[in-house]
N, C-alpha and C positions, 0 to 999 in steps of 0.2 A: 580370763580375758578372751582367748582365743574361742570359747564354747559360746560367749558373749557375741561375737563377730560372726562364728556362725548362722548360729539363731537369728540376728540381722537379718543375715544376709540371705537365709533361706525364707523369711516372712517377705522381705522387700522385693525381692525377683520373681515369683510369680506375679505381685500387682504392677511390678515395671512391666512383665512380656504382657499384661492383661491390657493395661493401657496404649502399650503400644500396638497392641491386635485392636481395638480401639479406634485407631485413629486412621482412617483411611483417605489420599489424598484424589483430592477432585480428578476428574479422567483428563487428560489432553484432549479437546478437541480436535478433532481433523477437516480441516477447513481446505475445501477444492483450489484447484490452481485457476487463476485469471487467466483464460485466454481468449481468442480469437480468429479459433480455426474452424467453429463453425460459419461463419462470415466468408462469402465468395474472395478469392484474394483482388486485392488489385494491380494489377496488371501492368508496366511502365518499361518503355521501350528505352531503357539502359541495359547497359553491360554489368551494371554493379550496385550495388546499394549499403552504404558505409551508416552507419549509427555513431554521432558522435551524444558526449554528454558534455555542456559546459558545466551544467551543475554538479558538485560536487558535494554530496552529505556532509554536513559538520561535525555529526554524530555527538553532537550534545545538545543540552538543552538550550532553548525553547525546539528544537528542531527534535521530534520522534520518528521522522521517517522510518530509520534505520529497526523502528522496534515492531512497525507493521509487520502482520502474515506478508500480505504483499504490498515492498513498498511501491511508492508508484515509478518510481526509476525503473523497478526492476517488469512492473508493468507496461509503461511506455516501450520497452527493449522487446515482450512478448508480443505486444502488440506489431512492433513493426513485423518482426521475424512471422510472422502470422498474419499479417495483412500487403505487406510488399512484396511483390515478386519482379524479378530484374527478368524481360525475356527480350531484351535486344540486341545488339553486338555493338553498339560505342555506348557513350556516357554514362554519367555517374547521376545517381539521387543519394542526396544525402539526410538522414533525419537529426538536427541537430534538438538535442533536449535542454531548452533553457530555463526550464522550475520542472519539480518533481517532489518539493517540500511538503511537508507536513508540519506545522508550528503548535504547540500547545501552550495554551494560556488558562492559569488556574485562575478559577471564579470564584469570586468575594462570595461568602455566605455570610446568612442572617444571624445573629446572634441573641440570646436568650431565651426565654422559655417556648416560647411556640415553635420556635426554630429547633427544639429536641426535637419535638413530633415530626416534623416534616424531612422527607430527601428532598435534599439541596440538588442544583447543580453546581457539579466540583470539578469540572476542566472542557475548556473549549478547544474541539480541534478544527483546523484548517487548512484545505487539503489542495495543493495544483497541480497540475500539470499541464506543461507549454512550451511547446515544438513547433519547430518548422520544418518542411521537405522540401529543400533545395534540388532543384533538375538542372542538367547543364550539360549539352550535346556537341558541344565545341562551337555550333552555331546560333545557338540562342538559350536562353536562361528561364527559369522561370520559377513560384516561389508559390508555397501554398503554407496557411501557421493556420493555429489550434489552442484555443487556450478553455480549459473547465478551473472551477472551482468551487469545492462545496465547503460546508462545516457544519459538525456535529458538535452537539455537547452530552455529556455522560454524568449520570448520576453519582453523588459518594457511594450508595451503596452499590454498585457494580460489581460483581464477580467477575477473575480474569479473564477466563470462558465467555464472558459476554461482552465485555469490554474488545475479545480480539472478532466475538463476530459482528461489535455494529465497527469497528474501524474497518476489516475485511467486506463488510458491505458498502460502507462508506467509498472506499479504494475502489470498487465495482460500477457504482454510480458515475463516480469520478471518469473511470475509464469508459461506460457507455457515454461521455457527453465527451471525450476527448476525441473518441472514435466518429461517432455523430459528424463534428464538427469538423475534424479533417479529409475524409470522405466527402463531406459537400465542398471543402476550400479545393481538392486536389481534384474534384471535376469543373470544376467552376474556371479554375486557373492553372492549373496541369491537362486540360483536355486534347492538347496537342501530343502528351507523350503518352496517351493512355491506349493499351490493346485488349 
């Protein structure tokens, strides 16, 4: 019995290490950081500039933020830190972040024969972010907001590797139109605190 269990076991282990030399797992991607520091800063005659967030990730579903390379909470925050500069001696700017969501919604597919052949689309995503930059000198106030929103949708057949570069591009988009649009609101309506 035991010469039996041998024999096994010397036949089975070389084709277990065979197959498992075999199996090789997809590479990590390495997907660059979102920022903002090529972009001239802008300038604002405070003493300080606080980032608050009202939003706060649910971390579950329908809500994916949290599963982005970058989510855009954490983009909005790069962006400030990267576009704000405090160079006065009183007052506060404050950037409060009031969406930062990503929501996914699984899409109905077609059923039956032609619908084997064909890739579906199998999840819509939908992406915001929208802030304000409150100013306030002790003598007058002022108030500049920003809102983007895009949405993708992704194939069933997507590999994760691709899946995280069209959401990581999608996040990019997202943030050149967050950026775009708060830049024209905070000259337009902050031009009084800008150096």
């Amino acid at each position: 019995m035991q010469t039996m269990i041998k024999r096994f076991a010397f036949l089975v282990l070389p084709v277990a290490l065979l197959l498992a030399a075999c199996e090789t797992a997809a590479p990590v991607q390495k997907l660059p950081e979102i920022t903002f520091g090529h972009l001239p800063p802008i300038k604002l005659n405070v003493a300080k500039i606080e980032v608050v967030s009202r939003y706060q990730p649910p971390m579950k579903a329908p809500n994916v933020d949290h599963l982005f390379p970058t989510p855009p909470l954490a983009a909005i925050r790069k962006w400030a830190a990267d576009r704000l500069r405090a160079v006065g001696s009183s007052g506060t700017a404050q950037l409060v972040i009031d969406d930062a969501s990503i929501i996914e919604t699984p899409l109905e597919r077609k059923k039956g024969f032609t619908a084997t052949f064909t890739k579906q689309q199998e999840a819509r995503y939908d992406l915001k972010a929208e802030g304000s930059l409150d100013v306030a000198d002790g003598i007058k106030r002022g108030r500049a907001a920003a809102r983007a929103a895009r949405f993708v949708t992704t194939r069933e057949d997507v590999t994760l590797n691709q899946r995280d570069r069209i959401w990581f591009e999608q996040t990019e988009l997202l943030m050149n139109e967050f950026n775009a649009e708060m830049e024209k609101n905070i000259r337009q309506y902050l031009g009084a605190w800008l150096r």
